[in-house]
N, C-alpha and C positions, 0 to 999 in steps of 0.2 A: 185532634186528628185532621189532617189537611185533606180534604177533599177535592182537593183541585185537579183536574185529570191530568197526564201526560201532555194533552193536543194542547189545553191551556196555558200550559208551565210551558209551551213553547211557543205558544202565540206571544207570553208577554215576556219572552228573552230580547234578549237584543240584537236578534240576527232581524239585520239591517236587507233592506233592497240590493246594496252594493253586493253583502256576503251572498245572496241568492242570484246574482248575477254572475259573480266569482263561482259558483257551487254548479251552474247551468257551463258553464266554461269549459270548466274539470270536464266534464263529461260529455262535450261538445267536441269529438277530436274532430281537429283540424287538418287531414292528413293532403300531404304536399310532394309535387315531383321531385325526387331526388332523396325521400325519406324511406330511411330501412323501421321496416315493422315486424313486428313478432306477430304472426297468425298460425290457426288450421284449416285442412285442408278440411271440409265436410262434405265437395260432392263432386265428382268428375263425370266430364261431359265429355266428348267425342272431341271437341275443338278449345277446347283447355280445361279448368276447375275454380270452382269459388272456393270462397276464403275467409273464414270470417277473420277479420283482425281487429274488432270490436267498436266496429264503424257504425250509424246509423243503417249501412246497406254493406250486404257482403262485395269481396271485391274480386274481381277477376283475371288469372292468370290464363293468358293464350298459350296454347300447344308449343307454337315455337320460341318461347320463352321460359319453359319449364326447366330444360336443362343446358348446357354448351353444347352435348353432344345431341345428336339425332335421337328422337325417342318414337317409338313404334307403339308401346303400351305407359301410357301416364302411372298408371300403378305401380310401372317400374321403380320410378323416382320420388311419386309421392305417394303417403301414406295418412291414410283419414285422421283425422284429429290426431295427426303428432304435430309439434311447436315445430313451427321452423322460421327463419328469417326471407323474407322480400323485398324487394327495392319496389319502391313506388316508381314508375316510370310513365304514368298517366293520369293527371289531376283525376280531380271529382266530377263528374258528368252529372246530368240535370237531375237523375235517382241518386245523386252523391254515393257512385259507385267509381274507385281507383281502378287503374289496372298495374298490373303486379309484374315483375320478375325475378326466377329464380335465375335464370342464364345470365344477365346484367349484375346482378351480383356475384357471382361466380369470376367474371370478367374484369369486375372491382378490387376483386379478391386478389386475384391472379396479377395485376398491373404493382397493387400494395406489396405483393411479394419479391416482385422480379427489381423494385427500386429496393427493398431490403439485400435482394441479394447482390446485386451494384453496390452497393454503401458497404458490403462484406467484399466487394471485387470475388464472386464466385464466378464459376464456369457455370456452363447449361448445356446440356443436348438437344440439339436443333436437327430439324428434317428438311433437308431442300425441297420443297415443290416450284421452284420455277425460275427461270432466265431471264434477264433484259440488259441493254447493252450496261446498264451501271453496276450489276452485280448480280445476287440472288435473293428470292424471296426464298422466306425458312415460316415452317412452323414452329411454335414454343407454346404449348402446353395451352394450344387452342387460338393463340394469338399469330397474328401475322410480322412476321418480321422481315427484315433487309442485310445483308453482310453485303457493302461496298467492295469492287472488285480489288479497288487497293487494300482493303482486310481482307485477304482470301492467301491459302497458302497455293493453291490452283490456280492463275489468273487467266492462263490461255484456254483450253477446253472445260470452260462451264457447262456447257450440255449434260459432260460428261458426272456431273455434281448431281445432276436429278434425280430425286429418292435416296440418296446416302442421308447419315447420319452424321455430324459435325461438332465437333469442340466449339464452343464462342466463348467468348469472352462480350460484355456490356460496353457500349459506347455512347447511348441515350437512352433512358424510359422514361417516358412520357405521355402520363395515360389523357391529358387535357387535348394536345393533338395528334394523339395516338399514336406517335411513334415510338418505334424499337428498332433499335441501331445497332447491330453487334457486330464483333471482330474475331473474324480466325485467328490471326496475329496476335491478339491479345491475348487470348486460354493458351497458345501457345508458348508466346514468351513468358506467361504467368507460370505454368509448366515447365517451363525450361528455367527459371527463376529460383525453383524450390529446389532444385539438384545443386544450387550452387551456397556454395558458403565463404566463408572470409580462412584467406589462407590455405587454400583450393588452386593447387594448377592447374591453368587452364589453356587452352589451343583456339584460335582464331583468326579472322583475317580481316587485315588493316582495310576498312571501307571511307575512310577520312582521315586528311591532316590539314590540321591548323596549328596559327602559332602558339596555342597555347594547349595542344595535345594532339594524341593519334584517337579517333574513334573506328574499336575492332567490335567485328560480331562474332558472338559467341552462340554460334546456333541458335537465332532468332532472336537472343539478347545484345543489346548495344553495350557498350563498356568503353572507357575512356582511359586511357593513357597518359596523366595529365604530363607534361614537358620536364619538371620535378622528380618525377618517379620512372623515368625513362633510365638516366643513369647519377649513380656519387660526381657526374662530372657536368661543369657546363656544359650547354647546350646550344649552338647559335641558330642554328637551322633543323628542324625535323624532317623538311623536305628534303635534305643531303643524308636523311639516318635511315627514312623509311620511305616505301611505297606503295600507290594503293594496288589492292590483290594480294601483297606482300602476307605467308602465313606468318604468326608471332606464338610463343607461349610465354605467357605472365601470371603472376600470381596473383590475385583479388585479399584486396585490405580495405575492401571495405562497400557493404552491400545496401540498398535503400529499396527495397522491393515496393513500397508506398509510392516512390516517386520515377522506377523504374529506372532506377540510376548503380551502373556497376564499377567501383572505382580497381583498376590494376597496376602493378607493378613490374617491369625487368630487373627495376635498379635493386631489387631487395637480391638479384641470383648473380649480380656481380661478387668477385670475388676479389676484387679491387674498382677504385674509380677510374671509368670510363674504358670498363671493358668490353661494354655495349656497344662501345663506338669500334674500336679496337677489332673485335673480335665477335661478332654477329651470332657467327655459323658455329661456334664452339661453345658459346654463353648456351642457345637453343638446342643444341645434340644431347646436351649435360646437363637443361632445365630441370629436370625430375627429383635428379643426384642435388642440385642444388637448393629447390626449392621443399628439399626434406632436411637439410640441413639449417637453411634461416627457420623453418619451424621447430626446430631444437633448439636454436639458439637462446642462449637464456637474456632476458632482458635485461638491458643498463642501465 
């Protein structure tokens, strides 16, 4: 029978000085600015609540760092020994005591969301709180944002913006120097984007020509008319065909919502070549008629 006790069968194992300095480690957290921890709440105070997160010394969250929103009663938000997550946002002080927040994570949260929802190109509801000559400040879900006056579908009376509610679209999130950049233009044309499909007549008015197409807007979408697809017939001049303000309808063949690009047609609602040129006012009267008919057409 071995009589050796437990204490002795582990005085002569082989756990080394190194393994007791390893094992004193483990259990030595290190806790550091900018690290999220799993703790409970176990006491609230009038000017925030400890926290044990299994530190040598509990750790402390301030009142205004409880929640994003204004809190009146801390009990609202926190509740005694349930798990929740904190962001460290204040080393270890001489009692190797952190301090904590729930709002800063919150705000981490929220910044990770709003570049997912850019990376999706979604929309958002924004609330104007304010004016300056470059544009407007907006709220977004606690955060402060900006829509430059040239993204605004309102440019002249801003004032008149304050406390409505707005479509944006994403033009920067960046939560390192904190900005957030968004576009009225953008949710809009994004919006006005989804109503349109391939082989769709459409109505708009010629805002550019170059020689190598007309660019028409189509109710806040650009779209291109490349020189090609204007008519079956040469071409030598589009400044001699068209002008700008000039209204057009063409048919879309082909859409790139990724790259906000709308490709259109006249030359598909001739009824011979170059009757675009020919006959302007008579091709456009009978666009509808015509352009129901090349979409019957069966292909060659």
């Amino acid at each position: 029978m071995n009589s050796e006790s437990p204490l002795s069968q582990t005085a002569n194992s082989s756990f080394s000085m190194d393994d007791f300095a390893k094992a004193l480690e483990k259990h030595d957290y290190q806790f550091q600015k900018g690290q999220v921890v799993h703790g409970k709440v176990f006491q609230l105070e009038h000017d925030g609540a400890y926290v044990d997160i299994g530190g040598k010394s509990s750790a402390f969250l301030p009142r205004e760092e409880a929640s994003l929103r204004a809190v009146t009663d801390l009990a609202e938000v926190l509740l005694l020994q349930e798990d929740m997550e904190f962001l460290i946002i204040r080393d270890q002080d001489a009692e190797g005591q952190v301090t904590l927040s729930r709002k800063q994570l919150e705000i981490q949260h929220i910044w990770e969301k709003l570049v997912q929802m850019q990376e999706n190109s979604q929309t958002v509801q924004v609330r104007v709180t304010g004016v300056n000559k470059g544009g407007i400040t907006v709220d977004l879900l606690g955060l402060r944002g900006f829509i430059p006056r040239s993204h605004l579908a309102e440019r002249d009376n801003l004032d008149a913006l304050k406390g409505q509610t707005l479509t944006a679209g994403f033009l920067e999130v960046n939560s390192n120097t904190k900005k957030l950049i968004l576009s009225q233009r953008l949710a809009t044309r994004s919006s006005n984007f989804s109503l349109l499909e391939v082989g769709q007549l459409v109505e708009g008015k010629i805002t550019g020509i170059k020689p190598f197409g007309v660019f028409v807007e189509l109710n806040g979408v650009s779209a291109l008319l490349h020189i090609k697809q204007v008519s079956q017939k040469f071409i030598e001049s589009l400044e001699k065909v068209f002008q700008i303000g000039q209204p057009i309808k063409a048919v879309i063949i082909d859409l790139d919502e990724g790259k906000g690009r709308v490709a259109i047609s006249t030359r598909v609602l001739e009824n011979f070549p170059g009757e675009v040129l020919e006959n302007m006012e008579e091709v456009m009267s009978s666009a509808e008629a015509r352009a129901n008919r090349a979409a019957n057409k069966p292909a060659e």
